[in-house]
N, C-alpha and C positions, 0 to 999 in steps of 0.2 A: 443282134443275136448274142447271147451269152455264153463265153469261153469255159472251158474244164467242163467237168460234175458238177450233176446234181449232189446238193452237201447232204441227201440218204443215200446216195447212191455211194458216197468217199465215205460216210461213218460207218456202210454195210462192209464195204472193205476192209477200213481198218479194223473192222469187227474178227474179221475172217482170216487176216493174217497174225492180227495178235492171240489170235487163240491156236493157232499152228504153229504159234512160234514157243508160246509157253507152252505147249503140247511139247514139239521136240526137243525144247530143251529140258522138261523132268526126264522123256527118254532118256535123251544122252546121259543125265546125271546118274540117272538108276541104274541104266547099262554101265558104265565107266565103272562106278565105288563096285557094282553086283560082282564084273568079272572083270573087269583089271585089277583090284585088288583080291579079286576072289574069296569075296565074302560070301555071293552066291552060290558058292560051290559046297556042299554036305561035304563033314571030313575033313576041310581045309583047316578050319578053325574049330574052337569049343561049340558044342551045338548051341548054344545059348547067341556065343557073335552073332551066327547067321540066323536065331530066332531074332534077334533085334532089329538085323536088317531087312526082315523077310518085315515087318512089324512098322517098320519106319516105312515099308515101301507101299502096304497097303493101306497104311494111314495119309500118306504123301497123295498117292491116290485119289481117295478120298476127298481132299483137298481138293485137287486140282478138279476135280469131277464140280463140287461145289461152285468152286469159282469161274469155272465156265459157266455154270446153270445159272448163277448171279451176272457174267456180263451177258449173257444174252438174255435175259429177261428186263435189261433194263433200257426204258425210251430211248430213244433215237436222238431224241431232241428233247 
């Protein structure tokens, strides 16, 4: 009888943690620079800072949307 995982059943996982892991770490990033620096915030800064940031964030976005859709469309094996 054969020990551990099935090696779909260990690549479905590492599937499924790596993509919640670069999921909350853009969170964290976008939250952290958005309002601990409160770039997020109208009025804090020149309207233009926080159009760059609002602009960085739904380009980042973007990104990460893509790169999800890329590792999960790609084989197993």
């Amino acid at each position: 009888m054969e020990q551990g995982w099935d090696s779909d059943v260990s690549a479905f996982f590492v599937r499924i943690v790596n993509a919640i892991a670069v999921t909350v770490i853009w969170m964290l990033t976008a939250s952290t620079i958005g309002l601990y620096a409160e770039v997020a915030v109208p009025g804090r800064f020149a309207w233009w800072v926080t159009a760059i940031y609002y602009v960085v964030l739904i380009t980042s976005f973007v990104a990460l949307v893509r790169y999800l859709r890329n590792a999960w469309k790609k084989k197993l094996h």
